[in-house]
PAPA-705045 format. One record per residue (C-alpha): x, y, z. Coordinates in pm, 1 decimal. Last residue first. Example, Ala and Ser with C-alpha at 12.3 -4.5 7.8 and 13.67 -1.06 7.14 Angstrom:
<recs>
+----------+----------+----------+
!        x !        y !        z !
+----------+----------+----------+
!   1367.0 !   -106.0 !    714.0 !
!   1230.0 !   -450.0 !    780.0 !
+----------+----------+----------+
</recs>
This chain:
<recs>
+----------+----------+----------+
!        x !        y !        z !
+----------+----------+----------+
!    303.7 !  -4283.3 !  -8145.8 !
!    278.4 !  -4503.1 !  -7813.7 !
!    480.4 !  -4802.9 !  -7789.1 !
!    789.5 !  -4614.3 !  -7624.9 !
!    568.7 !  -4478.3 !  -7364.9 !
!    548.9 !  -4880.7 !  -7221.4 !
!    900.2 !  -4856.6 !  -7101.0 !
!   1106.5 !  -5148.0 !  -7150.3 !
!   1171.3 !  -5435.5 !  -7385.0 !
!    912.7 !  -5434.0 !  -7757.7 !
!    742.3 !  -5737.5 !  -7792.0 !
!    713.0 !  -6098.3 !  -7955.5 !
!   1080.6 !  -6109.4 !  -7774.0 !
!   1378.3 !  -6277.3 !  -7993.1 !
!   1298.7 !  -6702.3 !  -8091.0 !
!   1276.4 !  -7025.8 !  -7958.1 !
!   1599.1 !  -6893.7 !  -7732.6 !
!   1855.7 !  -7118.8 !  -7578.7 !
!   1867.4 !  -7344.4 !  -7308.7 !
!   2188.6 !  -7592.1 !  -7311.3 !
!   2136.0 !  -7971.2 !  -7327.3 !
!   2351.8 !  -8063.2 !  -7561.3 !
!   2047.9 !  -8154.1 !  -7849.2 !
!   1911.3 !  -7767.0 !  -7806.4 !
!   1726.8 !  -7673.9 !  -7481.8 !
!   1382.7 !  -7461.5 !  -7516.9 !
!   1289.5 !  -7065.2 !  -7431.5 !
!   1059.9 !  -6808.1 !  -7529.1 !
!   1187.8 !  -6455.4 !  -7402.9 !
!    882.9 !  -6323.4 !  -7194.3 !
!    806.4 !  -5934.7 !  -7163.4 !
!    731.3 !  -5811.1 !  -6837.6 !
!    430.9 !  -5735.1 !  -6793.4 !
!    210.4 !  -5408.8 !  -6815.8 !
!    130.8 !  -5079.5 !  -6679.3 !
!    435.9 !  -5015.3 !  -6449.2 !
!    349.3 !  -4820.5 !  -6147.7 !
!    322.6 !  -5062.6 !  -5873.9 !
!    214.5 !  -5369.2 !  -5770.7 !
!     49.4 !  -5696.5 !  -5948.3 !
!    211.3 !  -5676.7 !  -6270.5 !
!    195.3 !  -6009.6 !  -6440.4 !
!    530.9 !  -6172.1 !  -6501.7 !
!    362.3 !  -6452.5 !  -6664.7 !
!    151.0 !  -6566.7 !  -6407.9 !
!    417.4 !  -6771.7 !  -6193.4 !
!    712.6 !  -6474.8 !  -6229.4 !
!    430.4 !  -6234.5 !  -6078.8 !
!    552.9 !  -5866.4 !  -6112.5 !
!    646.5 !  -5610.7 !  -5890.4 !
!    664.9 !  -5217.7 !  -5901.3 !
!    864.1 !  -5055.0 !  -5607.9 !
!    934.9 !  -4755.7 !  -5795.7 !
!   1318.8 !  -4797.0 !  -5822.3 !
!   1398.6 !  -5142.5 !  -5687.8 !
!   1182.6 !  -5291.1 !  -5933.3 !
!   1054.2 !  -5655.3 !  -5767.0 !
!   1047.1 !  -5993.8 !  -5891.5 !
!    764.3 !  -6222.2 !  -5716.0 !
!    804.7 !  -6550.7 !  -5683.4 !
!    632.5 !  -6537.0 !  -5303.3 !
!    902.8 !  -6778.8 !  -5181.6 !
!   1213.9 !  -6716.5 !  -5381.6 !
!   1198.4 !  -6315.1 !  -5416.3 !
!   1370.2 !  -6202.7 !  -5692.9 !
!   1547.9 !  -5885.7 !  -5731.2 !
!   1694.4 !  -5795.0 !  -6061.8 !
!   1402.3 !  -5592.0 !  -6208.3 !
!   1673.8 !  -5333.5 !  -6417.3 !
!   1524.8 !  -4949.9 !  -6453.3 !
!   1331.7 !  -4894.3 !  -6805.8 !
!   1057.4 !  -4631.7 !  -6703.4 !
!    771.3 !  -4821.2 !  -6633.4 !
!    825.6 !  -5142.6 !  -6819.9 !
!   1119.0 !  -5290.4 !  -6589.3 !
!   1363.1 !  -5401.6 !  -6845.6 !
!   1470.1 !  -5766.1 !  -6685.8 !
!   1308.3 !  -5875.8 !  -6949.0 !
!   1138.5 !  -6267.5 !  -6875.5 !
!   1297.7 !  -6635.5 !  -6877.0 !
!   1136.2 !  -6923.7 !  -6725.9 !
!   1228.7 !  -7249.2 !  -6640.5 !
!    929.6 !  -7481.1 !  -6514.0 !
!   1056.7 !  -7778.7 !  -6772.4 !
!   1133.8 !  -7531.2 !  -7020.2 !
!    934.4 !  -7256.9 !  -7047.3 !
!    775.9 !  -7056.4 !  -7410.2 !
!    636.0 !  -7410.6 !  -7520.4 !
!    304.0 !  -7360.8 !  -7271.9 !
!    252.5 !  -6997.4 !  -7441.9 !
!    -30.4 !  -7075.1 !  -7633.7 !
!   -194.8 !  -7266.1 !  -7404.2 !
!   -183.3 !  -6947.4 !  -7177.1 !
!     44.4 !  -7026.4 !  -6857.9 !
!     -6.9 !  -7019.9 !  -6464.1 !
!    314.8 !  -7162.8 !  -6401.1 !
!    329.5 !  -7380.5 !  -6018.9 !
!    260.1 !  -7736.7 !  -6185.6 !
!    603.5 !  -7650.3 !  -6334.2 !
!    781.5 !  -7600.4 !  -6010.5 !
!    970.3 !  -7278.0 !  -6072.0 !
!   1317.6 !  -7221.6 !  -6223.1 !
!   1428.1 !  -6880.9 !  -6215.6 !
!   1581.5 !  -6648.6 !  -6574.7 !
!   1645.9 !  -6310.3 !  -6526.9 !
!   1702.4 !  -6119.4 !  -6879.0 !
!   1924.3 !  -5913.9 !  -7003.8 !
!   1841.1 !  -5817.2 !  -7425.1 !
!   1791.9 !  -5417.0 !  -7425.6 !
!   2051.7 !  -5258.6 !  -7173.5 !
!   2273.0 !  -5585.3 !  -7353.5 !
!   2232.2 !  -5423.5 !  -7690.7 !
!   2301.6 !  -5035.3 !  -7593.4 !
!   2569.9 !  -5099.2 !  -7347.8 !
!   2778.8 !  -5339.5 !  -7611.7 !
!   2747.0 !  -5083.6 !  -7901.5 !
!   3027.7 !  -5228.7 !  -8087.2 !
!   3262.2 !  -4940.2 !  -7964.2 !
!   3199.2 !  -5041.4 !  -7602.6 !
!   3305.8 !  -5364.1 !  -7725.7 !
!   3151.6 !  -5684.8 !  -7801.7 !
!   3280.9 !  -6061.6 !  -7695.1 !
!   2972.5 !  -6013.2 !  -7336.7 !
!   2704.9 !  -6015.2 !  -7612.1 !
!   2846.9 !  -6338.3 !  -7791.9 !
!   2553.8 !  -6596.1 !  -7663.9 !
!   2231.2 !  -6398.5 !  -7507.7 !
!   2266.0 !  -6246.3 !  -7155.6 !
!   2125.3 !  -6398.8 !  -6843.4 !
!   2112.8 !  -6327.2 !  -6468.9 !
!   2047.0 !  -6617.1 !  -6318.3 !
!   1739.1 !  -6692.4 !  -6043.6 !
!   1731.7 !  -7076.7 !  -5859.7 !
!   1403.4 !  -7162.8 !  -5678.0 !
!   1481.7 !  -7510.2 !  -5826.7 !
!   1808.6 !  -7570.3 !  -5984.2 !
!   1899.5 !  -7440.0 !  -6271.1 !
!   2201.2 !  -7642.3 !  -6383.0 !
!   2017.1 !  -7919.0 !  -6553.3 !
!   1916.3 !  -7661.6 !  -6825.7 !
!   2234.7 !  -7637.9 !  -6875.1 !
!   2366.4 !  -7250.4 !  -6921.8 !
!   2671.7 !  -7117.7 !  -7101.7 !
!   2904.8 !  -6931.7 !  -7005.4 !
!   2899.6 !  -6545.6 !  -7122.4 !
!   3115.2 !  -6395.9 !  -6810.9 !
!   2887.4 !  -6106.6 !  -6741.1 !
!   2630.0 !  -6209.9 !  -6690.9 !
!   2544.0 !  -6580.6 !  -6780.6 !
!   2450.0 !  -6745.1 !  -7134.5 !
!   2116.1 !  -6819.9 !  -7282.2 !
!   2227.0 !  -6986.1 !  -7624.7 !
!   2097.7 !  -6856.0 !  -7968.4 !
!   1894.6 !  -7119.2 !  -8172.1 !
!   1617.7 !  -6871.9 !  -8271.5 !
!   1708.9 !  -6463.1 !  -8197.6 !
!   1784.8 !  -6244.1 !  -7929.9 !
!   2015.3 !  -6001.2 !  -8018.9 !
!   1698.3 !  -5747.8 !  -7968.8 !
!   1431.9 !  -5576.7 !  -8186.3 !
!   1137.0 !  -5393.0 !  -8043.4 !
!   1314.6 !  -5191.1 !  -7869.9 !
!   1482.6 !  -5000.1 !  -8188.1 !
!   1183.2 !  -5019.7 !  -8401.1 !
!    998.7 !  -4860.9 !  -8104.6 !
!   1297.5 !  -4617.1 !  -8028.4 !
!   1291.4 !  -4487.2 !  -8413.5 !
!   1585.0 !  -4247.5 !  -8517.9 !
!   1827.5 !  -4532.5 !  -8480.0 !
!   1638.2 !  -4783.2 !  -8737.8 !
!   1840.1 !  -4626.6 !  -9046.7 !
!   2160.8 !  -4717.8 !  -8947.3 !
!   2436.9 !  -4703.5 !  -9191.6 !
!   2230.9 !  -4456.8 !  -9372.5 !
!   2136.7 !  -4282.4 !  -9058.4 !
!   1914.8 !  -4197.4 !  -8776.0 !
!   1976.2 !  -4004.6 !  -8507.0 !
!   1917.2 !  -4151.0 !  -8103.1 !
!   1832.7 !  -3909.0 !  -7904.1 !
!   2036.3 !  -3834.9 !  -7562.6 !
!   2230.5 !  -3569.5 !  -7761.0 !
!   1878.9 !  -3377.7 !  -7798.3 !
!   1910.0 !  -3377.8 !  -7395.4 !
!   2284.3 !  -3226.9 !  -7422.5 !
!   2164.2 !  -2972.6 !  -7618.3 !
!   1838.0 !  -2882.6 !  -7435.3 !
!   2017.7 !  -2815.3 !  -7120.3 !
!   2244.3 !  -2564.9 !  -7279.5 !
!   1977.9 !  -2374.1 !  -7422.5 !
!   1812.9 !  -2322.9 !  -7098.2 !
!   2055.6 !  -2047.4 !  -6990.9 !
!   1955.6 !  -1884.5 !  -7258.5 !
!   1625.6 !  -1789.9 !  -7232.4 !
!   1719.8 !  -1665.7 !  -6845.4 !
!   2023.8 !  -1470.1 !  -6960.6 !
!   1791.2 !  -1295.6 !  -7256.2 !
!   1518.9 !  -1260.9 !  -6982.7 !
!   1754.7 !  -1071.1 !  -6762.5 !
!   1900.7 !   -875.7 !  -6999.8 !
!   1545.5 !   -734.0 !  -7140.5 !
!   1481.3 !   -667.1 !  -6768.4 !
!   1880.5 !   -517.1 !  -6646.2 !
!   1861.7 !   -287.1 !  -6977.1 !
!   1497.5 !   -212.6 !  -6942.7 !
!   1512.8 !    -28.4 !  -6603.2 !
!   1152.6 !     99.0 !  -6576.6 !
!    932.9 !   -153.3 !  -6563.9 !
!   1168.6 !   -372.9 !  -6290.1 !
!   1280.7 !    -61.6 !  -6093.8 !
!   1273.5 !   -273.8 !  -5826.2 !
!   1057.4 !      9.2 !  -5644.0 !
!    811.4 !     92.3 !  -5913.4 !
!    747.3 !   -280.9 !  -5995.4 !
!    744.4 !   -371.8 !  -5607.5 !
!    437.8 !    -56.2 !  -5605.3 !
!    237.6 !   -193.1 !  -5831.9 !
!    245.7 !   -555.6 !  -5724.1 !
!    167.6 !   -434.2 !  -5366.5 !
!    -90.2 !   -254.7 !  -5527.2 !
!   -237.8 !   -510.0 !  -5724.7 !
!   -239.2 !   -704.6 !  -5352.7 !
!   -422.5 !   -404.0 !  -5190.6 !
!   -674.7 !   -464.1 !  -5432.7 !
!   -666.8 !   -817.5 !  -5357.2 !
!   -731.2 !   -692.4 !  -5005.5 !
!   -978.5 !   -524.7 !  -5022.4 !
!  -1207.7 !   -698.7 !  -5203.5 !
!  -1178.0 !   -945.9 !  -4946.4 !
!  -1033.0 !  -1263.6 !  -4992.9 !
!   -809.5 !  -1225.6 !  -4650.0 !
!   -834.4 !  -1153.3 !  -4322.0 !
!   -563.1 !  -1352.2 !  -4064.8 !
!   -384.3 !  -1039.6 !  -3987.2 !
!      8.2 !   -945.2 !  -4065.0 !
!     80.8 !   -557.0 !  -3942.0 !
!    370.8 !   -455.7 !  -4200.8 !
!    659.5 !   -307.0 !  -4054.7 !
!    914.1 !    -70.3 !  -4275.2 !
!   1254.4 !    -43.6 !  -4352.8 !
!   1371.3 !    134.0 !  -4656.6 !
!   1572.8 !     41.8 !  -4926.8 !
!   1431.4 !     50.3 !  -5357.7 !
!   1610.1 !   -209.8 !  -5535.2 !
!   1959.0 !    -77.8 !  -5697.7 !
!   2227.8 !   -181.3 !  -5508.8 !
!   2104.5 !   -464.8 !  -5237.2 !
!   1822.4 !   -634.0 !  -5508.0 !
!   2035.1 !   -594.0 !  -5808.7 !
!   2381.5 !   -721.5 !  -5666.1 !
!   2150.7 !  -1071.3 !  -5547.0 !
!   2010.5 !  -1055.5 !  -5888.2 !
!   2360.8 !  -1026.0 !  -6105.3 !
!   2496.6 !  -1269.9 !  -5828.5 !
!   2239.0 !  -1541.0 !  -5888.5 !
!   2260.0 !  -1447.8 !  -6312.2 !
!   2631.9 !  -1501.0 !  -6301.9 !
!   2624.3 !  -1821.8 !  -6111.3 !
!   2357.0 !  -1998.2 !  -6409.3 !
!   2591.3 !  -1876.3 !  -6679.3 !
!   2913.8 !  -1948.4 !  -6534.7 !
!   2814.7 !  -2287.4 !  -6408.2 !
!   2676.5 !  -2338.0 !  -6702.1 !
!   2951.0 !  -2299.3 !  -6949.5 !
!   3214.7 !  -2443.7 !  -6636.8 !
!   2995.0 !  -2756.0 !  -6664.0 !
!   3014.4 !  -2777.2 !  -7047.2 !
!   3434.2 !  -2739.1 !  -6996.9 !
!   3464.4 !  -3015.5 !  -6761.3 !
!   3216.1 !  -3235.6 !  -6929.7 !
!   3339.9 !  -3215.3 !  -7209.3 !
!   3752.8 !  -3249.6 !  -7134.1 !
!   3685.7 !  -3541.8 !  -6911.2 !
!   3471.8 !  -3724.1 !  -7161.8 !
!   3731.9 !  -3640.1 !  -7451.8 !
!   4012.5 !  -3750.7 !  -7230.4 !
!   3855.4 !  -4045.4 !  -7075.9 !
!   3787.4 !  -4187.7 !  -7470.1 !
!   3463.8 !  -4318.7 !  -7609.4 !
!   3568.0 !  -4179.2 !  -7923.7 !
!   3198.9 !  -4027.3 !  -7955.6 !
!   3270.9 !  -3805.4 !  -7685.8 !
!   3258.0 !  -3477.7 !  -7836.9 !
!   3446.7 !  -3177.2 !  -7715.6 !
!   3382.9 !  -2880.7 !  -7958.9 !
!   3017.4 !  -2989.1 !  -7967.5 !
!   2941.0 !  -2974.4 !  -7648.0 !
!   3185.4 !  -2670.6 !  -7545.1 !
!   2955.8 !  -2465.5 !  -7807.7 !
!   2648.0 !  -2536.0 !  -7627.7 !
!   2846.0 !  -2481.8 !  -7281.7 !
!   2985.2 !  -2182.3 !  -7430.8 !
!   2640.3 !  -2040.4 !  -7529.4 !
!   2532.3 !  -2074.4 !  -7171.1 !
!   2850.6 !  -1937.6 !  -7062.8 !
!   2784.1 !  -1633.9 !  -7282.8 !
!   2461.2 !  -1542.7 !  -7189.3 !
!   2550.3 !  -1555.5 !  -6832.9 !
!   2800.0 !  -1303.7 !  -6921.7 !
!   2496.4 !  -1132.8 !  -7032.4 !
!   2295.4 !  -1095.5 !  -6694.5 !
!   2689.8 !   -996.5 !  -6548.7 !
!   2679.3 !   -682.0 !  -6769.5 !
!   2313.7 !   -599.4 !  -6683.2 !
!   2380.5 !   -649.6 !  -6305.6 !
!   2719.5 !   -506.7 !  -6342.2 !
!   2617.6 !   -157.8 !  -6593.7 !
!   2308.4 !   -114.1 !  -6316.7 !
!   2573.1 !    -88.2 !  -6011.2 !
!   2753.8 !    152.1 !  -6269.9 !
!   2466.0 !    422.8 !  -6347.8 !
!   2387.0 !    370.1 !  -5928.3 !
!   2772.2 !    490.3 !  -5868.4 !
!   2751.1 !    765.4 !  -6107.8 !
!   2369.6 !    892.4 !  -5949.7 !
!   2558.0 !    925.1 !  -5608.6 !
!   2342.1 !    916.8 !  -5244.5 !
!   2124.9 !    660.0 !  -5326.3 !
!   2394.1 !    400.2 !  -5493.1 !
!   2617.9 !    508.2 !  -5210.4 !
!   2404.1 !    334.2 !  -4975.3 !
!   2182.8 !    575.7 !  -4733.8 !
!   2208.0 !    446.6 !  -4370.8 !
!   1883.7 !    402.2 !  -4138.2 !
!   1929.7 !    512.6 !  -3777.3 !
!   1847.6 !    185.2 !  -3581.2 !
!   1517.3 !    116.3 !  -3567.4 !
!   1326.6 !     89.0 !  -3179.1 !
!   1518.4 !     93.5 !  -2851.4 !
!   1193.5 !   -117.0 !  -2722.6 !
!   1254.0 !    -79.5 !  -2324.9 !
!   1384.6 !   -313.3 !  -2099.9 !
!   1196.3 !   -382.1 !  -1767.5 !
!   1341.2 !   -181.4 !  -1456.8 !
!   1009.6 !     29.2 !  -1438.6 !
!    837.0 !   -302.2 !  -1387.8 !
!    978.7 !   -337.9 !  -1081.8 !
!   1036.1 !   -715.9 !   -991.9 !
!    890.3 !   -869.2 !   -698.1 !
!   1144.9 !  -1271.3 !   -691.9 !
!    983.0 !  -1587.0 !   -551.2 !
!   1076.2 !  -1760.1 !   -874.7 !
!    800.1 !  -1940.3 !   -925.0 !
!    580.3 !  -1731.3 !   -780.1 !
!    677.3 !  -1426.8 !   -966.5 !
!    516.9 !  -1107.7 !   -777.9 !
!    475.5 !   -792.2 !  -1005.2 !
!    566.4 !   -457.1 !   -818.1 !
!    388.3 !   -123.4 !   -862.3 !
!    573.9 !    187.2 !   -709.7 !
!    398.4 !    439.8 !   -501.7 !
!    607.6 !    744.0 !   -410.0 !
!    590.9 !    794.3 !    -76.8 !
!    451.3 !   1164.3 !     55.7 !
!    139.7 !   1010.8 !    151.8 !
!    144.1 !    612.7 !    196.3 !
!    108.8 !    378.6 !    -58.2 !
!      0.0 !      0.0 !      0.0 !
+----------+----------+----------+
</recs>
């Protein structure tokens, strides 16, 4: 309580603390520190050459993005050489590093130099839809334009959207390199149905293993067995000879299943072998290899989108994103003994996108 001629002071009690604390001994809001003009505010030369660096670095990325188209075909890698593959992609990734660092730095040197600078609070409330307020949005637009300078400073825009157009260019390049081009010598290459649908695989030739090219017995697949398979003279090719490209489109895994356990059309009882069966290892959602086998359900599964496939019911899909079977490579056993193909796949390997025209 106050008394007269005492000046009354009000104290807040902490219980947990035990502790009356003055409230006049609470720390006070110091508020915004005094703001500071940058030089680009004060001096109309030093804002004419913070805009000559953002526009200036906007087109450098220009330039590395042109380099990196210009590096790709400079360097090729058709020699299959470390050099050449070293050299590309060192000298590509420098074109977009360039190009894609110059354009971060030209924005991050905009926004501090050039952008409008003042501090300001803006009250945040949960409102919103009101007429109001998307008028107040419009205006917010309005006013950012008039602030970054964005309508006004053409040099920095039209630079800006060159850099940005460009800087795509590179990507493009190297993804039209990913296409195959047809030729004289070749005149299938332009045609990825005609391409899949077509594999080393052909009548008489012997299933052998991956990577060392034995082989196979049928009287070496045991039951519950799974072998990765190749076709006969795959693994004698080169990297020049296209090696990759055929054996990305002829593996196969190949388990041995209790024949009274196959769930086969009548006209595809000749396409096993004595419960051996043989299906792409392709997965036909978006091409990654099915190598994982699972002995008691019989079920392979795609270790990239989880898609699996019933070995028993001709590789059926009964998980997952891919959208139809895996293709089955008709098998039989010549007069020694070892399996080989009845003929190539009655379908094209991989993706199912590669069907559609």
């Amino acid at each position: 309580m106050a008394h007269d001629g005492e000046t009354q002071e009000v104290a807040a009690y902490q219980p947990a603390a035990g502790l009356a604390v003055n409230v006049s001994d609470a720390p006070q809001n110091p508020g915004m520190p005094p703001h500071r003009q940058r030089m680009t505010d004060k001096d109309p030369k030093a804002e004419k050459r913070a805009a000559r660096v953002v526009y200036g670095l906007f087109y450098l990325s220009v330039a590395g993005s042109l380099w990196a188209i210009a590096a790709y075909m400079l360097f090729p890698i058709e020699d299959q050489q470390m050099t050449s593959i070293r050299h590309n992609n060192m000298y590509i990734g420098l074109g977009i590093a360039l190009a894609l660092l110059s354009i971060g730095v030209a924005a991050i040197h905009w926004s501090k130099a050039l952008m409008a600078d003042h501090e300001y609070v803006e009250e945040r409330h949960a409102t919103r839809g009101t007429e109001e307020t998307r008028e107040a949005t419009i205006e917010s637009f309005r006013i950012a334009n008039e602030e970054s300078g964005f309508g006004r400073r053409k040099m920095i825009r039209n630079s800006l959207f060159v850099a940005l157009g460009a800087s795509i260019l590179p990507g493009l390049t190297l993804f039209r390199g990913l296409a195959p081009h047809s030729s004289e010598e070749d005149p299938l290459a332009g045609d990825p149905v005609a391409l899949l649908n077509t594999t080393m695989w052909e009548k008489g030739t012997r299933l052998t293993r991956d990577p060392g090219g034995t082989p196979i017995k049928a009287s070496e697949v045991t039951l519950g067995s799974a072998f990765h398979v190749i076709p006969e003279g795959l693994s004698e090719l080169s990297h020049h000879d296209g090696m990759l490209n055929e054996k990305a489109k002829a593996m196969v895994l190949m388990v041995r299943l209790l024949p009274e356990q196959l769930h086969e059309r009548e006209s595809r009882k000749d396409w096993s072998y004595d419960g051996i069966v043989a299906y792409s290892k392709v997965c036909t959602h978006v091409g990654c290899p099915v190598a994982l086998y699972e002995q008691q359900t019989h079920h392979l599964l795609c270790p990239c989108h989880q898609s699996q496939f019933d070995v028993t019911d001709e590789a059926k899909v009964i998980f997952g994103p891919a959208s139809r079977p895996l293709p089955q490579l008709p098998i039989t056993v010549d007069d020694e003994g070892y399996l080989v193909a009845r003929s190539d796949f009655e379908e094209p390997v991989g993706p199912s996108f590669w069907e559609r025209h």
